[in-house]
C-alpha positions in Angstrom: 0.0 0.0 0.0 2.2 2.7 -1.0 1.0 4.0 -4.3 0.0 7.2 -2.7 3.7 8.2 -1.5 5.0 10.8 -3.0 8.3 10.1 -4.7 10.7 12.5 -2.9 11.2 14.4 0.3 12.9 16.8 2.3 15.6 15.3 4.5 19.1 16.4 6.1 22.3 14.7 4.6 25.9 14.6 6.2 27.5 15.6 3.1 30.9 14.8 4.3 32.4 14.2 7.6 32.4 17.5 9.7 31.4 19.9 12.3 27.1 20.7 11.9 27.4 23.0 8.9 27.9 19.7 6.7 24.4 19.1 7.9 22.1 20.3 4.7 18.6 20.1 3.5 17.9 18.3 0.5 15.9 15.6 -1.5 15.7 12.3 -1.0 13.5 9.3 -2.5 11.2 8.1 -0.5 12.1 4.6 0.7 9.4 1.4 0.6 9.0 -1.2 3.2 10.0 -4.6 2.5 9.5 -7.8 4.5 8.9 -7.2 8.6 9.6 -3.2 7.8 7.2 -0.3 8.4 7.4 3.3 6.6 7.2 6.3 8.7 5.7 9.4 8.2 7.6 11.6 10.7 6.1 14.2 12.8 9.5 14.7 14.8 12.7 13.1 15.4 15.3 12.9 18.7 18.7 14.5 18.2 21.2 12.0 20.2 24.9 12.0 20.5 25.6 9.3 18.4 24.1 11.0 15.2 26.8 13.8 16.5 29.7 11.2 16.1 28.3 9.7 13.2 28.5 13.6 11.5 31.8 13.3 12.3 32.8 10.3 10.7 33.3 8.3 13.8 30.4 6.4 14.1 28.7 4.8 10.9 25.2 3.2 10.5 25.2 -0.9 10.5 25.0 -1.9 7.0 21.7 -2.1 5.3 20.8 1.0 7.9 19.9 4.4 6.0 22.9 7.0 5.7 20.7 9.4 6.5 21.1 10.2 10.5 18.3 10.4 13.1 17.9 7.1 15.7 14.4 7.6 16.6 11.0 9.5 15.6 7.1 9.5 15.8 4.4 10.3 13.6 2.0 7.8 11.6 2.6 4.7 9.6 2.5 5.7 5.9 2.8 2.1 4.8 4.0 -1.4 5.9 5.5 -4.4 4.5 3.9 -7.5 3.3 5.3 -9.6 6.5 3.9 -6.8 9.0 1.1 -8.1 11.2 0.5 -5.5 14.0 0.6 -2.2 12.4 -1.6 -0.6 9.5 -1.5 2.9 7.9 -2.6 5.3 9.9 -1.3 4.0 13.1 0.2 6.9 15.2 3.6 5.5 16.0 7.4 6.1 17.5 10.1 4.1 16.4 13.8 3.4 17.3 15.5 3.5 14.3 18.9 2.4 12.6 19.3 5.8 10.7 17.2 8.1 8.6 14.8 9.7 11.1 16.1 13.4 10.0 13.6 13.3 6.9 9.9 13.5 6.4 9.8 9.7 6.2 11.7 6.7 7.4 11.9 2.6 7.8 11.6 1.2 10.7 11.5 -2.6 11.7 7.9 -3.3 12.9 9.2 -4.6 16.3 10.7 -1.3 17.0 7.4 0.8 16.8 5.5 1.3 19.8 2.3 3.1 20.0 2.3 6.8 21.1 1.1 7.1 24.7 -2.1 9.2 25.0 -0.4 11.4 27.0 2.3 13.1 25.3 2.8 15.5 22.4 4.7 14.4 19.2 7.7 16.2 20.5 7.8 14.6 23.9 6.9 11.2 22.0 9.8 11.6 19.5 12.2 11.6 22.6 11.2 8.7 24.2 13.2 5.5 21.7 16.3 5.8 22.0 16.6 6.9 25.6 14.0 4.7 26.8 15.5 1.6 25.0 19.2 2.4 26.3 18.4 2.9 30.0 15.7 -0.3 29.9 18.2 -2.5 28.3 20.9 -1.5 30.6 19.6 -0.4 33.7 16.4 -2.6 34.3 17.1 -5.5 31.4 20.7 -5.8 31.8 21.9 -4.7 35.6 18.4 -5.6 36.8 18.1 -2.4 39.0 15.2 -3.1 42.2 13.4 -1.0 43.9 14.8 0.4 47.2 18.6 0.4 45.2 20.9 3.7 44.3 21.5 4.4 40.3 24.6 6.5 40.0 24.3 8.5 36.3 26.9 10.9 34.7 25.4 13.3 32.9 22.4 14.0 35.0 21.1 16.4 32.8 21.7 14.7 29.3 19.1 12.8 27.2 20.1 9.5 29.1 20.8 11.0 32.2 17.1 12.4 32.2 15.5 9.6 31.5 17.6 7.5 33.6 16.7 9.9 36.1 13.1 9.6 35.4 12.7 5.2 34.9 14.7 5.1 38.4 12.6 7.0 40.1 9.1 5.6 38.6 9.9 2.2 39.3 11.4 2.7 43.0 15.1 3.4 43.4 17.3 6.7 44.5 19.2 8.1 41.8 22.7 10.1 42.4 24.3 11.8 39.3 27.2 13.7 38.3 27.1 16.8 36.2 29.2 19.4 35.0 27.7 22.9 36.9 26.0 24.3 39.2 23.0 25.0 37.5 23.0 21.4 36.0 22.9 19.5 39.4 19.9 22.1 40.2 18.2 21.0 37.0 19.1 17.6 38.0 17.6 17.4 41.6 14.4 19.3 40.3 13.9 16.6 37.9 14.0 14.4 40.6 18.0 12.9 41.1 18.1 12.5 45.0 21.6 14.0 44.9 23.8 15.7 41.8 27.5 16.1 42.3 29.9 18.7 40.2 32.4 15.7 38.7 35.2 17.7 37.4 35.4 19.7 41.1 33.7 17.0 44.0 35.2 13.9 45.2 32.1 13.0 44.0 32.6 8.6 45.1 33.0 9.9 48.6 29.9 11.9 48.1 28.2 8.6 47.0 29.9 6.6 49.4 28.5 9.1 52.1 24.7 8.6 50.4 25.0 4.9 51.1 26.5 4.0 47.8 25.4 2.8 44.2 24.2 -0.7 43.2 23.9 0.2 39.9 26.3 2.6 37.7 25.1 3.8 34.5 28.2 5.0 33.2 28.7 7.4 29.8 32.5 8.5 30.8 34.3 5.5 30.7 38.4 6.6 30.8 39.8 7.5 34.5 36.1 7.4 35.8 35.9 3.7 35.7 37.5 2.5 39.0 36.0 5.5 40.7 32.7 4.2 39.7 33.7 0.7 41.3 35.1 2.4 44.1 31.8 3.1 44.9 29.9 0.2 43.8 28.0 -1.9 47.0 28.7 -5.4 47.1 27.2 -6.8 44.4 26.8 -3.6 42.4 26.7 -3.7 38.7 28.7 -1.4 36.2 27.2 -0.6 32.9 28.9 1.4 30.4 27.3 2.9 27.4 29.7 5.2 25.9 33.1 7.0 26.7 33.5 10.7 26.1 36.6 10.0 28.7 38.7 7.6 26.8 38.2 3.7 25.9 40.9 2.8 28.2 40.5 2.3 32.1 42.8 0.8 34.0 41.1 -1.1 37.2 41.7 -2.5 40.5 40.4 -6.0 39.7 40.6 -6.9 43.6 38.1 -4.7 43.8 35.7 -6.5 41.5 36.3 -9.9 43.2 36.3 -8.7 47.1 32.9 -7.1 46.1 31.3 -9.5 43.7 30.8 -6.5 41.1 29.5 -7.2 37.8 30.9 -4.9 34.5 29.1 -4.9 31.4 27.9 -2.8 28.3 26.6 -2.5 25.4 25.5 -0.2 22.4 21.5 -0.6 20.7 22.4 0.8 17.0 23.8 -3.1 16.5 21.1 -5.3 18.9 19.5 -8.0 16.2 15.9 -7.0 15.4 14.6 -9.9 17.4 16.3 -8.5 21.1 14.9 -5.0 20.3 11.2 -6.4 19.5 11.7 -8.2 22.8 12.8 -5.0 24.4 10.0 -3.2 22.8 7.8 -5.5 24.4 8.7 -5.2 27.9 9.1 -1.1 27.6 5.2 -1.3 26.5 4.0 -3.9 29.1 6.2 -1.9 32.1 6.9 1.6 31.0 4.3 2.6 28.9 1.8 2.5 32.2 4.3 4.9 33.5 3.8 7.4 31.1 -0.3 7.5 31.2 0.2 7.8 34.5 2.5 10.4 34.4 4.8 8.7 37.0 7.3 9.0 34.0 7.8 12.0 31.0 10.2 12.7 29.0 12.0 15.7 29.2 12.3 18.0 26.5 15.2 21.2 26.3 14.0 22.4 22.6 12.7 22.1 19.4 14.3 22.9 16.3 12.9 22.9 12.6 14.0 19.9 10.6 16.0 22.7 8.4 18.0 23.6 11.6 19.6 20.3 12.2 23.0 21.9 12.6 21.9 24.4 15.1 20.5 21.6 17.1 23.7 19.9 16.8 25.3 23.2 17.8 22.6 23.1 20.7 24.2 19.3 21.8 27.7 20.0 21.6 27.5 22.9 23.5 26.9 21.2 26.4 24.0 23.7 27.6 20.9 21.1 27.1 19.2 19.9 30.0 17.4 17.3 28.5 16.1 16.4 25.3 16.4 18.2 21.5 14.5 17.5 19.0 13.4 18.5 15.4 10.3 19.1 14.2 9.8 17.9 10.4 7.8 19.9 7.9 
């Protein structure tokens, strides 16, 4: 069912590895659905750091993925393909994507799509995916974090850090974070982190060591932060890493993992086989979605930009001044 789709449409194309200028508006065919795949007509679309490093040349899409950047979006199903069971045209949808959701339309595999909540403009709805995949597979999924247990997050006030902030809370635990001002760890608390820490200027594992401890680290830095985090780990605690704006390397004490039973993992989601995410998807509908009707859980938006401003969004992210989420609005 895609004879009504027009053939072309606007979309922004990294047109060679570079700072957000190489960010431009042009046209693009409209791609089809095949197989298990749905088509997207996008209403909005999250701006995440990846898509930053993938600008950049540092972080390319999986192959088969579209060039085009843009990990996650919402708007309606335009058209599905001839294997899709649970979605139809018309369907009001978000989507965690492998690339493309900076255009007007985009694929997505069907067990990525989840409805959009009732509760929650486009906007908010467009920054829910990626986040909300990442911090379920790795916090809940992964390190299994209970209720009654301390999350430690760096970069309180970033996409993840948000909604890290936000799932923690809604399902139970405390949440400490680290951030990188003043007025960030404010932000931080008010969004509901039980303590926020300045990590270039605090001692900040004897602050979380003085809050009781972490059972669970959430950790973006990676580098020299690494055996600080397990410094700070409970017995039994669990280290998750995600990224690593501090370096890839981290030298540990690995005493410290054995005298404490720790457990170190991590992972990225642009790679995860379609399968795991569909079973992610599922869980995120049957445990978090209730959480956002009930409005124990929202995301948290820091601005919109027009699809045409991509760079300035991207200027927005690297800036370092968003307390939350950015997203684009398409045309």
């Amino acid at each position: 069912m895609t004879d009504a789709l027009p053939e072309t449409m606007q979309a922004i194309v990294i047109t060679e590895p570079g700072g957000p200028e190489v960010l431009q508006l042009m046209e693009q065919p409209v791609p089809h659905p095949k197989g298990n795949e749905v088509l997207i007509r996008i209403s909005a679309a999250g701006v995440n750091r990846p898509e930053v490093l993938q600008r950049k040349g540092l972080y390319p899409p999986p192959p088969g993925a579209s060039e085009l950047p843009g990990l996650e979006c919402a708007g309606e199903v335009a058209a599905v393909g001839p294997e899709v069971v649970h979605w139809k045209p018309g369907d009001p949808v978000c989507a965690l994507l492998t690339g493309g959701g900076y255009a007007q339309y985009a694929i997505a595999d069907a067990g990525s799509c989840l409805p959009v909540p009732d509760t929650l403009s486009v906007e908010e709805t467009a920054a829910l995916p990626e986040t909300v995949f990442t911090v379920w597979a790795n916090v809940f999924d992964d390190a299994a974090l209970r209720p009654g247990e301390t999350l430690l997050v760096h970069g309180g006030t970033s996409g993840i850090g948000v909604t890290a902030i936000g799932l923690a809370k809604a399902f139970g635990a405390s949440v400490l974070v680290t951030c990188g001002t003043e007025e960030k760890c404010a932000a931080a608390k008010n969004i509901g982190a039980d303590a926020a820490f300045l990590y270039e200027e605090d001692r900040w594992e004897d602050e979380v060591a003085q809050h009781g401890g972490a059972d669970v680290v959430l950790d973006m830095a990676g580098g020299d932060f690494v055996q600080r985090n397990l410094a700070c780990l409970n017995f039994g605690g669990r280290h998750v890493s995600i990224a690593m704006l501090r370096g890839a390397d981290a030298q540990i004490n690995i005493f410290t993992i054995m005298r404490n039973r720790l457990r170190l993992t991590g992972s990225t989601m642009k790679s995860r086989p379609f399968p795991e995410k569909a079973r992610l998807a599922a869980d995120i509908r049957r445990h978090v979605w209730p959480k956002l009707e009930s409005g124990d859980f929202r995301p948290v938006i820091d601005r919109v930009f027009p699809l045409a401003e991509a760079a300035d969004a991207h200027r927005r992210m690297e800036s370092g001044g968003h307390v939350g989420k950015i997203v684009l609005k398409a045309p």
